[in-house]
C-alpha positions as CSV (number, residue, x, y, z in Angstrom):
1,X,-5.0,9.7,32.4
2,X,-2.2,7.8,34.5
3,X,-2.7,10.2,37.5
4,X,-6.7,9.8,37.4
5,X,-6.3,5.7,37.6
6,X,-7.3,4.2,41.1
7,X,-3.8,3.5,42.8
8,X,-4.7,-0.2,43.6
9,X,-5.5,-1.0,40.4
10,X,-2.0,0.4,39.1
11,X,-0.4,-1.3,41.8
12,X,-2.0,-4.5,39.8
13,X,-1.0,-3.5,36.6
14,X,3.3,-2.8,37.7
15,X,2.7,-5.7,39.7
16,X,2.4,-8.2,36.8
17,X,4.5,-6.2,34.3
18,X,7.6,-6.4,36.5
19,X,6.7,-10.0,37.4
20,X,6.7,-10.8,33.5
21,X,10.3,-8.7,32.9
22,X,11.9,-10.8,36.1
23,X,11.9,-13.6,33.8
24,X,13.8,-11.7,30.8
25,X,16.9,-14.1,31.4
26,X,15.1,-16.7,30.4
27,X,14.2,-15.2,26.6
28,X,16.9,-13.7,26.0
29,X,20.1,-14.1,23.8
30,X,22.9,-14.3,25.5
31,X,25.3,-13.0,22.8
32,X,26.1,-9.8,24.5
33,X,28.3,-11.6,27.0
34,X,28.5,-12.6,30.4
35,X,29.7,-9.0,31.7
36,X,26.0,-7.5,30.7
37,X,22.6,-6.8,32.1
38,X,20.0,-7.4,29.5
39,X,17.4,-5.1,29.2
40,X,14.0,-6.4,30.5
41,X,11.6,-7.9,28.0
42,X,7.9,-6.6,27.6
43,X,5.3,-8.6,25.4
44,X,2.7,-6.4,23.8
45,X,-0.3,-9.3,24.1
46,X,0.9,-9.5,27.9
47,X,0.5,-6.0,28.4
48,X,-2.8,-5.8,26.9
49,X,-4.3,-8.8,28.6
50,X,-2.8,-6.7,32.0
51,X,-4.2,-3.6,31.3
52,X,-7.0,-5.2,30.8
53,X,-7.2,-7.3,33.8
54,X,-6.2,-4.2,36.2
55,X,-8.1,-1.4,35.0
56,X,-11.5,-3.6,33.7
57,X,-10.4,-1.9,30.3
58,X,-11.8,-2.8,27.0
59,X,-9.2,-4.2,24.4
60,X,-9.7,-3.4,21.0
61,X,-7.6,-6.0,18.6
62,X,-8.8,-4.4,15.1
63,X,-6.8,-4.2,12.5
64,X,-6.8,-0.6,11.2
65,X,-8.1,0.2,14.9
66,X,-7.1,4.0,16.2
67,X,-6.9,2.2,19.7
68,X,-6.0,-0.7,22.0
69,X,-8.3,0.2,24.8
70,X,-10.9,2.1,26.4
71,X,-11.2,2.9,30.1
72,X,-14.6,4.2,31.8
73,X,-13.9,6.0,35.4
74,X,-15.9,5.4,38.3
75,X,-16.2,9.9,37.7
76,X,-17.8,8.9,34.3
77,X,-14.2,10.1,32.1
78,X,-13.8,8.2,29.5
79,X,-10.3,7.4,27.8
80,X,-9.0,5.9,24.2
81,X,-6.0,4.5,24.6
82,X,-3.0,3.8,22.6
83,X,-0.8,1.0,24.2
84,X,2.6,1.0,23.3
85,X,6.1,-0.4,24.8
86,X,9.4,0.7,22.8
87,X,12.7,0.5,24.5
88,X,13.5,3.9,25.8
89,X,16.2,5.0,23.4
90,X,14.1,3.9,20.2
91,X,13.0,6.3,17.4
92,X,9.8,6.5,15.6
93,X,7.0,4.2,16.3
94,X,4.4,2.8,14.1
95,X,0.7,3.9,15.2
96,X,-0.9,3.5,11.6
97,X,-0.9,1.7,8.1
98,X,-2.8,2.8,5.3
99,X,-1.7,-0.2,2.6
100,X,-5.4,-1.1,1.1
101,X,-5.8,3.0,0.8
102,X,-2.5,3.8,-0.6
103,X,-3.2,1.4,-3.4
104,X,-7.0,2.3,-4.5
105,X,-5.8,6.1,-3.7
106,X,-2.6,6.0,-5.8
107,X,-0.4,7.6,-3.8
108,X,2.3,5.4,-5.5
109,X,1.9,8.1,-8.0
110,X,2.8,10.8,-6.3
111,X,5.9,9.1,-5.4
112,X,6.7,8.8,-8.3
113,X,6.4,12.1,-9.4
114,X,8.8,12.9,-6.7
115,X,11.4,10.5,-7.5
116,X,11.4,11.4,-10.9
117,X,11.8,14.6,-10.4
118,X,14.9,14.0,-8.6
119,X,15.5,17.2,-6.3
120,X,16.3,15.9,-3.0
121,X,12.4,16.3,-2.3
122,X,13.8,20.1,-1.8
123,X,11.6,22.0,-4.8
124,X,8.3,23.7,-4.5
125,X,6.9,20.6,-6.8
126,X,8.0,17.8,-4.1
127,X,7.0,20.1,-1.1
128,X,3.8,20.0,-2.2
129,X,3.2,16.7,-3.2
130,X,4.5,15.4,0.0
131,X,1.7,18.1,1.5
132,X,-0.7,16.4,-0.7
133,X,0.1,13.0,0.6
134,X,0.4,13.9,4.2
135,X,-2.9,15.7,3.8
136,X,-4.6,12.4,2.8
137,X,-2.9,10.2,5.5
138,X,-4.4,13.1,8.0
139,X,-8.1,12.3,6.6
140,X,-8.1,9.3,6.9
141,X,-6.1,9.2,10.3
142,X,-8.2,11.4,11.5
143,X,-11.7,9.6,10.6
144,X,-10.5,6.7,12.4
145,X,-9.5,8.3,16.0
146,X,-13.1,10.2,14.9
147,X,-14.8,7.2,14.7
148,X,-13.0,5.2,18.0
149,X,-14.2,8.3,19.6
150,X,-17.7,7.8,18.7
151,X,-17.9,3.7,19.6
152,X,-17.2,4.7,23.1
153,X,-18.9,8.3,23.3
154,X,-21.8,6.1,22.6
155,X,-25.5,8.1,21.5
156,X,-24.8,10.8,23.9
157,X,-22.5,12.8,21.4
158,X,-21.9,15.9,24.4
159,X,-19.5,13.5,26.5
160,X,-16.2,13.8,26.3
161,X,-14.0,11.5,25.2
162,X,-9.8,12.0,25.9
163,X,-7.5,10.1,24.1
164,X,-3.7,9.2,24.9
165,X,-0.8,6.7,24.5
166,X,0.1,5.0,27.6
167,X,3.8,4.0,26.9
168,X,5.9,1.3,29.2
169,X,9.7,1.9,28.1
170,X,12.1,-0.8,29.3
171,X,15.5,0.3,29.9
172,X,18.3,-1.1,27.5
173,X,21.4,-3.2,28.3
174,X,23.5,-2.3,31.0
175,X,27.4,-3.2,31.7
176,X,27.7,-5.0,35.2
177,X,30.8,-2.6,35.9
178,X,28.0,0.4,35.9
179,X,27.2,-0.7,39.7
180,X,24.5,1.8,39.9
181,X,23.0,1.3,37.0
182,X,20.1,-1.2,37.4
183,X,16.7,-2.3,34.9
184,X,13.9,-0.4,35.1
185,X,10.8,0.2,33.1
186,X,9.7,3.6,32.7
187,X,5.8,4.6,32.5
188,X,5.1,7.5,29.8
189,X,2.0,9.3,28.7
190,X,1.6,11.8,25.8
191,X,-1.5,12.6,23.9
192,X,-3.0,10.9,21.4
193,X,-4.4,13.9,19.0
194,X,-5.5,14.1,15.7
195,X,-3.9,15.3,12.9
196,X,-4.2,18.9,12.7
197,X,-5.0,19.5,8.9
198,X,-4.4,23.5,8.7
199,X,-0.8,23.5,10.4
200,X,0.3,20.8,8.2
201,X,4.5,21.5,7.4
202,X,6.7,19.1,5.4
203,X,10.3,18.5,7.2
204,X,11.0,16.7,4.2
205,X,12.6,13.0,2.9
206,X,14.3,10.8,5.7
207,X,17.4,11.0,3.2
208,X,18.5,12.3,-0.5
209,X,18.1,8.2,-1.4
210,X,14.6,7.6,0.5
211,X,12.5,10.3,-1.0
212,X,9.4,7.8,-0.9
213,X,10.0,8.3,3.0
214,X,9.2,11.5,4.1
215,X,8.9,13.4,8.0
216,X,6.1,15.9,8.4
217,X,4.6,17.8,11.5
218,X,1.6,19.7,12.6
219,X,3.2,21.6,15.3
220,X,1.2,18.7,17.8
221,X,3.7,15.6,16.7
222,X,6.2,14.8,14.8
223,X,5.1,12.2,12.1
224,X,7.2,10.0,9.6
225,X,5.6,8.0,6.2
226,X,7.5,5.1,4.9
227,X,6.2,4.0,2.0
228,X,6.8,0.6,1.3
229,X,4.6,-0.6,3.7
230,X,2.3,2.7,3.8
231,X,3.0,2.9,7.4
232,X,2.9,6.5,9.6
233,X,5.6,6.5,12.6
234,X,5.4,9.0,15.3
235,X,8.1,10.3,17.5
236,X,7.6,9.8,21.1
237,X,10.7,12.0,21.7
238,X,9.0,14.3,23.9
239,X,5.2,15.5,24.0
240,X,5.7,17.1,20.0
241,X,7.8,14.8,19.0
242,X,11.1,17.3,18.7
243,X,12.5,16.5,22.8
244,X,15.6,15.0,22.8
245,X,14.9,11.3,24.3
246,X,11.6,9.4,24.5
247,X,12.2,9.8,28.7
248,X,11.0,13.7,28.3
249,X,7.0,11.7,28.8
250,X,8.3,9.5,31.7
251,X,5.5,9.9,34.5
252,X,6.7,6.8,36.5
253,X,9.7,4.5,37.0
254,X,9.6,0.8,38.2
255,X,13.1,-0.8,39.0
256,X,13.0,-4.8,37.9
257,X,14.6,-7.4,39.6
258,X,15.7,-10.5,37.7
259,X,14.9,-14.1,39.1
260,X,17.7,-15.9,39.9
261,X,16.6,-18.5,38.2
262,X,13.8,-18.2,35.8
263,X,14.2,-21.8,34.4
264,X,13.3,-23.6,37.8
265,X,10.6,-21.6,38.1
266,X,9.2,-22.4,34.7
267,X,9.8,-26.2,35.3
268,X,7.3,-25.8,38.6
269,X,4.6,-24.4,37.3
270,X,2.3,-27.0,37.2
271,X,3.0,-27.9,41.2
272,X,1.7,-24.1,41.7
273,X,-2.1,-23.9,42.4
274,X,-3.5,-21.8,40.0
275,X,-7.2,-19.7,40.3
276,X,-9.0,-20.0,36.9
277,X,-10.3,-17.0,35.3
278,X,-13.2,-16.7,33.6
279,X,-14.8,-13.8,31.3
280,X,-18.1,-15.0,32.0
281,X,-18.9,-16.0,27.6
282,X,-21.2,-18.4,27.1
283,X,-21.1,-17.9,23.3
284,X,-20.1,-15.1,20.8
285,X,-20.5,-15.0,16.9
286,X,-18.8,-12.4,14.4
287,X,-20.8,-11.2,11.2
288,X,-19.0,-9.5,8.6
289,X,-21.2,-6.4,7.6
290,X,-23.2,-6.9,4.4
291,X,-23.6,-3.6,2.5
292,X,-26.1,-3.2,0.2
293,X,-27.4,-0.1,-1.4
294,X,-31.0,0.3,-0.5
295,X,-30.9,-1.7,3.4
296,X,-29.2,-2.9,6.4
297,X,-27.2,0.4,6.7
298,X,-28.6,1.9,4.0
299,X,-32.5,1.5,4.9
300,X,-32.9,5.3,4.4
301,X,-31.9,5.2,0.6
302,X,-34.4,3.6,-0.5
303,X,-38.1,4.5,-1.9
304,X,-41.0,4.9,0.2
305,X,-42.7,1.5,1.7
306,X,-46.1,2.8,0.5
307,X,-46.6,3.0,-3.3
308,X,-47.5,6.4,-4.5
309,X,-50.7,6.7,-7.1
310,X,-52.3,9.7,-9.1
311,X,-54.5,9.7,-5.8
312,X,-52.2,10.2,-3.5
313,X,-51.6,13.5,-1.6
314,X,-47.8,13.2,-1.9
315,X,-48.1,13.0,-5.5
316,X,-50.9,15.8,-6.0
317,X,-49.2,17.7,-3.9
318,X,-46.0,17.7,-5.9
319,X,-47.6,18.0,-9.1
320,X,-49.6,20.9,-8.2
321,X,-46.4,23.2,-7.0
322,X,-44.7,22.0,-10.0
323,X,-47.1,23.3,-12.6
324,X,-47.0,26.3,-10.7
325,X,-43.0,26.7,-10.6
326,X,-41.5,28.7,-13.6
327,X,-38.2,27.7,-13.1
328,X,-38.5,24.5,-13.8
329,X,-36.7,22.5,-16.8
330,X,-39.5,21.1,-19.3
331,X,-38.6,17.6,-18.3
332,X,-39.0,17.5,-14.4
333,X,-42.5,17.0,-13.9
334,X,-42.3,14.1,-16.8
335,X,-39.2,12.6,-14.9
336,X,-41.3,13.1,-11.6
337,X,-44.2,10.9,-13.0
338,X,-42.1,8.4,-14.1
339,X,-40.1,8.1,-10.8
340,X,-43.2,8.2,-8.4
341,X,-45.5,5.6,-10.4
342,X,-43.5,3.2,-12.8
343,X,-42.2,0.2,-11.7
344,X,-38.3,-0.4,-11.2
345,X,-37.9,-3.7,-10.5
346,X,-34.3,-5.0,-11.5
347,X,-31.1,-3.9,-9.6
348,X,-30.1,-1.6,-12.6
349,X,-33.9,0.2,-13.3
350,X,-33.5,1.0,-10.0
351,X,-30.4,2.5,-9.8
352,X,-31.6,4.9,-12.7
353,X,-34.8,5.9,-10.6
354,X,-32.1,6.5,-8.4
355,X,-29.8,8.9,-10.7
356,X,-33.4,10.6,-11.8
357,X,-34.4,11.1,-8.2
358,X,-31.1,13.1,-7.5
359,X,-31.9,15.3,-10.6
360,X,-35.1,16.4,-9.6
361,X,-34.1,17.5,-6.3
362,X,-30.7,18.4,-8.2
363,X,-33.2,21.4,-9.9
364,X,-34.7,23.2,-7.2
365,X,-34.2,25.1,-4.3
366,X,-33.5,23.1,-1.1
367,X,-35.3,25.9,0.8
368,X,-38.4,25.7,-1.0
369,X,-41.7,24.2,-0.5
370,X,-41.3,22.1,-3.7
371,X,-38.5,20.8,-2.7
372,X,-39.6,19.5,0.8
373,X,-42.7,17.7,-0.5
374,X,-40.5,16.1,-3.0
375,X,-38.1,14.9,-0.7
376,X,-40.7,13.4,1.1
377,X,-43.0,11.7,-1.7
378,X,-39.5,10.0,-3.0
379,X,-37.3,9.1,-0.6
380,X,-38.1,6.9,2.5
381,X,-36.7,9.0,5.0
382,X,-34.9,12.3,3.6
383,X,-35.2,14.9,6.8
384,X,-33.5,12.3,8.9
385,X,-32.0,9.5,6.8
386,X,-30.9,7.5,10.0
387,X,-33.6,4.4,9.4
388,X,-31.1,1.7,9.6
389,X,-30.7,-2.1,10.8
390,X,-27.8,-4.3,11.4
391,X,-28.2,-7.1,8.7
392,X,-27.7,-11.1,9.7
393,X,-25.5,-12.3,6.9
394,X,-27.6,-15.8,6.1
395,X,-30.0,-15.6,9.0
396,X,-32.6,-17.9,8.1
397,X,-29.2,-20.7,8.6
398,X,-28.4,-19.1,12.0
399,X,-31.5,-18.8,13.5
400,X,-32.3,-22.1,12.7
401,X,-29.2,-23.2,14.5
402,X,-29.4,-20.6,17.0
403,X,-33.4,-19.8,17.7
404,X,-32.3,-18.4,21.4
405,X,-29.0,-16.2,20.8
406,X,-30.2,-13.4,20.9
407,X,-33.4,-14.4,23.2
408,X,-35.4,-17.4,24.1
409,X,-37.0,-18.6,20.5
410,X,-36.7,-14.9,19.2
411,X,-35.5,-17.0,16.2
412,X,-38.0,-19.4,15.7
413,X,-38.8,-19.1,11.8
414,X,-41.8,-20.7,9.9
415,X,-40.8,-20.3,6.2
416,X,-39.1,-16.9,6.3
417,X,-41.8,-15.8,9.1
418,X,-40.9,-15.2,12.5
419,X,-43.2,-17.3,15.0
420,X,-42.2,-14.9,18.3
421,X,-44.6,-11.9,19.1
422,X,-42.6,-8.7,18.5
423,X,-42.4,-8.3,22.6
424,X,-40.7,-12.5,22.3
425,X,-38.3,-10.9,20.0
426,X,-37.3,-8.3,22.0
427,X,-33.8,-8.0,23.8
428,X,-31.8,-5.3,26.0
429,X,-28.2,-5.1,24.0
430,X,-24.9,-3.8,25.1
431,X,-22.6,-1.7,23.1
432,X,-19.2,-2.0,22.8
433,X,-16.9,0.2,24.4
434,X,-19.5,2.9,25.3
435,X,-21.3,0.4,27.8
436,X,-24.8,2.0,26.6
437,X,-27.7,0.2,26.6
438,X,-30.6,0.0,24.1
439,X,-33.9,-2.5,23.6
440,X,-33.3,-4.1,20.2
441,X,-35.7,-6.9,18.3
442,X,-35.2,-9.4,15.5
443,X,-37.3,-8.2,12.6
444,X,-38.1,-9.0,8.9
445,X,-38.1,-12.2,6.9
446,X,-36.0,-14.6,8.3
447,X,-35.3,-12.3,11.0
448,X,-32.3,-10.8,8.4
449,X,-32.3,-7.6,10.9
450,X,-31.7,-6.8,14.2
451,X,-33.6,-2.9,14.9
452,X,-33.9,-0.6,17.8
453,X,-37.2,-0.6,18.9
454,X,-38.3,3.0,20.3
455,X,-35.0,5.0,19.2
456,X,-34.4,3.9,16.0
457,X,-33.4,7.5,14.6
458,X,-31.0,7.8,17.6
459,X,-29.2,4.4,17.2
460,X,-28.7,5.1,13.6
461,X,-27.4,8.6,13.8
462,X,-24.9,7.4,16.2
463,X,-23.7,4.2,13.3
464,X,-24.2,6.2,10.7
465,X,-22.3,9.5,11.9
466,X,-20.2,8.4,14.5
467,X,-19.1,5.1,13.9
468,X,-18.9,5.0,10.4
469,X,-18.1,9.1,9.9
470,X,-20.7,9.7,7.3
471,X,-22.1,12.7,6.2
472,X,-26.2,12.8,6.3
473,X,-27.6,11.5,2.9
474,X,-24.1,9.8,2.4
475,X,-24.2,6.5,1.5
476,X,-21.7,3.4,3.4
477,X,-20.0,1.2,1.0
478,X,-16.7,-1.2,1.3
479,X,-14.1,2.0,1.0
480,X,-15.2,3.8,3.9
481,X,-15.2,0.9,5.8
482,X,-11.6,0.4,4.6
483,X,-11.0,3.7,5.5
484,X,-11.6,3.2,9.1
485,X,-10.5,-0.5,9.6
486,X,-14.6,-2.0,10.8
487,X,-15.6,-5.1,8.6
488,X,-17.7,-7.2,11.2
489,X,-19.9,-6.8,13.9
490,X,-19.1,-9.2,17.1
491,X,-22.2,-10.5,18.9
492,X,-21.5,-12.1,23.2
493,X,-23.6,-13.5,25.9
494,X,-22.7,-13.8,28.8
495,X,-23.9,-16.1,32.4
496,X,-23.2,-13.3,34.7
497,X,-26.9,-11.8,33.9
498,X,-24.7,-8.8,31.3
499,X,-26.7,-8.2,28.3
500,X,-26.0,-9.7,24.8
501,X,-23.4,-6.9,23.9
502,X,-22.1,-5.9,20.4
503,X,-19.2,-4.3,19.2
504,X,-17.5,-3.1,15.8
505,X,-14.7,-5.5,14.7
506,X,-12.3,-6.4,11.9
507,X,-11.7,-9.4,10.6
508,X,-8.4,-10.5,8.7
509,X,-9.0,-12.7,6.2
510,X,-5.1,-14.3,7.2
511,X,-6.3,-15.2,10.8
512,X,-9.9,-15.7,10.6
513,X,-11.8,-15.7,14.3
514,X,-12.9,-18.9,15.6
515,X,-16.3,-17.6,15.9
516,X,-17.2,-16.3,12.3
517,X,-20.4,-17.2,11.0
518,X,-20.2,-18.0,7.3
């Protein structure tokens, strides 16, 4: 990736890195003695804040996020990246934690078993327990780079997407009688794959006292677990991991230069004239995402908007191939009739039409001509179960607070009726890193959804399987978006004529965004 970046705009980016680490002296601890050169300081906010402000980059800040960033070329490549500064002797680095998993998942237990067993992690039994846990940290490692991928692939699932760790290193301390020895911070690239499940090989346990801990490869990287915090570690130490110094992916060096004195410059800031720099948001709002089982997400689940009857051709049609079929158990035309006319009106009757529903299908061949008008007479969407919507979390309050977020009175609410003609309701929307565009409208009673309006099907493969990793006919709920770190949806406007854009978030419950609607 570093090669394919315009030069000017890495020029920008060394620019203010170096300009931050000429100002180490002034943070640091000066306990090493007067005889050393510290080693220059790097800020992991600045560097995102850079990146973002030299290469128009998107910066991620989600918790379980795969990514910090995502870059679009002016050739149309389009890059995931990892952003990560480590001093350039340092050993394994943290690029994941799996805590909230690790708990509902028990992998406690299998540590356990391990320690209990007390064999160095050397036996057959520990090798493959720690194969067993390394195989679940790859799953759900790899849904997550899968589903970063996706945000930014956007609906056109045939682009490319490359993703890599863009490292800066800073050099370490350095003796003032080395007179040829000055700071630096080294540049280094490696890729950013996922884990390859089939080549999975346990090293084995950092140490014969630490056999929670344990190192394991796939011939791409070098990985360590640590259990106590359930966080994966990843040697840099070359482009697999097994080099001997994390130097072997330098690409780049930049010397630094120390300000004489960083102190005076600090105390003069204010005399400087300064350019203000705006992003251009006029207002943003973040949503957690509401699951519920039979909309928002999960639109497709649930039963067909039209009522069948003993008239209708769905039904007849059904009925009449199933007097016909021999194969049948005695019960399934009973348990059709009941499912396609009674009514199931509480939360749990209709969880039980659902469990009868997946029976009936459950019993016959999916190739078969009973099967497909069955399918259709009971589900609402079963040959395409992308009919989704993003949910507003208490919308009736926010458009009443907020009739023109999304557009000019598109909010406007009588009762739980929206005032706005369908074409007043309709807005152009940005997503989030992809940069694609799509014509979206506020819909149903107090305007509790937000739909595509001529590619529904399109937009809700994409959510469905690429941003949320779901298989078709598979059903979101709280774990899988655990799994891959997304608990909100984040809603901007902006004043430079930009669209409303959207993207996935997460929010922390510890450090709640200023903008969360409640």
């Amino acid at each position: 990736m570093w090669n394919a970046l315009n030069q000017d705009n890495k020029n920008q980016y060394k620019l203010l890195m170096t300009n931050f680490a000429s100002l180490s002296e002034a943070f640091a601890q000066k306990s090493s003695g007067e005889n050393m050169i510290i080693a220059p300081i790097i800020n992991s906010k600045f560097q995102e804040a850079s990146f973002k402000k030299a290469f128009n980059a998107t910066i991620e800040d989600i918790g379980n996020s795969s990514y910090d960033a995502s870059v679009k070329l002016s050739d149309g490549s389009k890059y995931i990246i990892g952003i990560k500064s480590f001093g350039v002797k340092s050993g394994f680095q943290k690029i994941a934690q799996f805590k909230k998993d690790s708990q509902q998942d028990e992998w406690g237990a299998i540590i356990e078993r391990i320690k209990k067993r007390n064999q160095n992690g050397s036996s057959d039994e520990d090798v493959d327990d720690y194969l067993e846990l390394a195989n679940n940290i790859a799953v759900l490692r790899n849904k997550r780079i899968s589903s970063s991928k996706g945000q930014l692939q956007g609906f056109d699932f045939d682009s490319e997407v490359e993703a890599v760790y863009h490292v800066l290193m800073p050099s370490g301390a350095i003796s003032k009688n080395q007179q040829n020895d000055e700071p630096y911070i080294l540049v280094g690239e490696t890729a950013y794959n996922s884990i390859d499940i089939d080549y999975l090989k346990i090293i084995g346990p950092t140490s014969p006292r630490m056999l929670q801990n344990f190192q394991f490869t796939d011939g791409k990287h070098l990985y360590q677990y640590n259990s106590a915090d359930s966080q994966l570690l990843m040697s840099f130490k070359g482009h697999t991991g097994n080099g001997s110094s994390n130097e072997d992916i330098g690409i780049e060096k930049w010397p630094v230069n120390y300000v004489e004195d960083p102190f005076k410059l600090f105390a003069n800031l204010n005399s400087e004239t300064t350019t203000t720099f705006s992003d251009n948001v006029i207002q943003s709002v973040t949503f957690m995402i509401k699951i519920e089982r039979r909309s928002g997400f999960n639109a497709w689940y649930g039963a067909p908007k039209s009522k069948l009857t003993v008239e209708s051709v769905k039904y007849r049609q059904v009925v009449e191939l199933a007097k016909k079929c021999k194969k049948l158990p005695s019960d399934w035309l009973s348990i059709f009739k009941k499912v396609a006319l009674e009514d199931f009106k509480s939360n749990n009757d209709k969880i039980l039409r659902e469990q009868l529903r997946d029976y009936l299908i459950n019993c016959l061949d999916p190739n078969s001509e009973l099967f497909e008008h069955t399918t259709t007479a009971l589900w609402r969407n079963y040959k395409t179960p992308y009919e989704v919507y993003i949910p507003l979390p208490n919308s009736k309050k926010f458009h009443d607070k907020y009739p023109d977020f999304f557009v000019k009175n598109g909010g406007l609410l009588n009762g739980k009726t929206l005032v706005s003609s369908k074409n007043n309701r309709t807005f152009k929307m940005e997503f989030l890193p992809s940069e694609e565009k799509m014509q979206m409208f506020i819909n149903q009673d107090n305007g509790k959804a937000i739909q595509s309006l001529n590619s529904q099907f399109i937009f809700g493969k994409w959510v469905l399987k690429k941003v949320f990793q779901l298989k078709d006919r598979e059903l979101l709920t709280t774990d899988t978006l655990d799994d891959l770190g997304i608990n909100a949806i984040t809603f901007t406007k902006y004043d430079d004529n930009r669209p409303l854009s959207m993207k996935f978030t997460y929010v922390d419950s510890n450090n709640l965004p200023k903008d969360l609607w409640k």
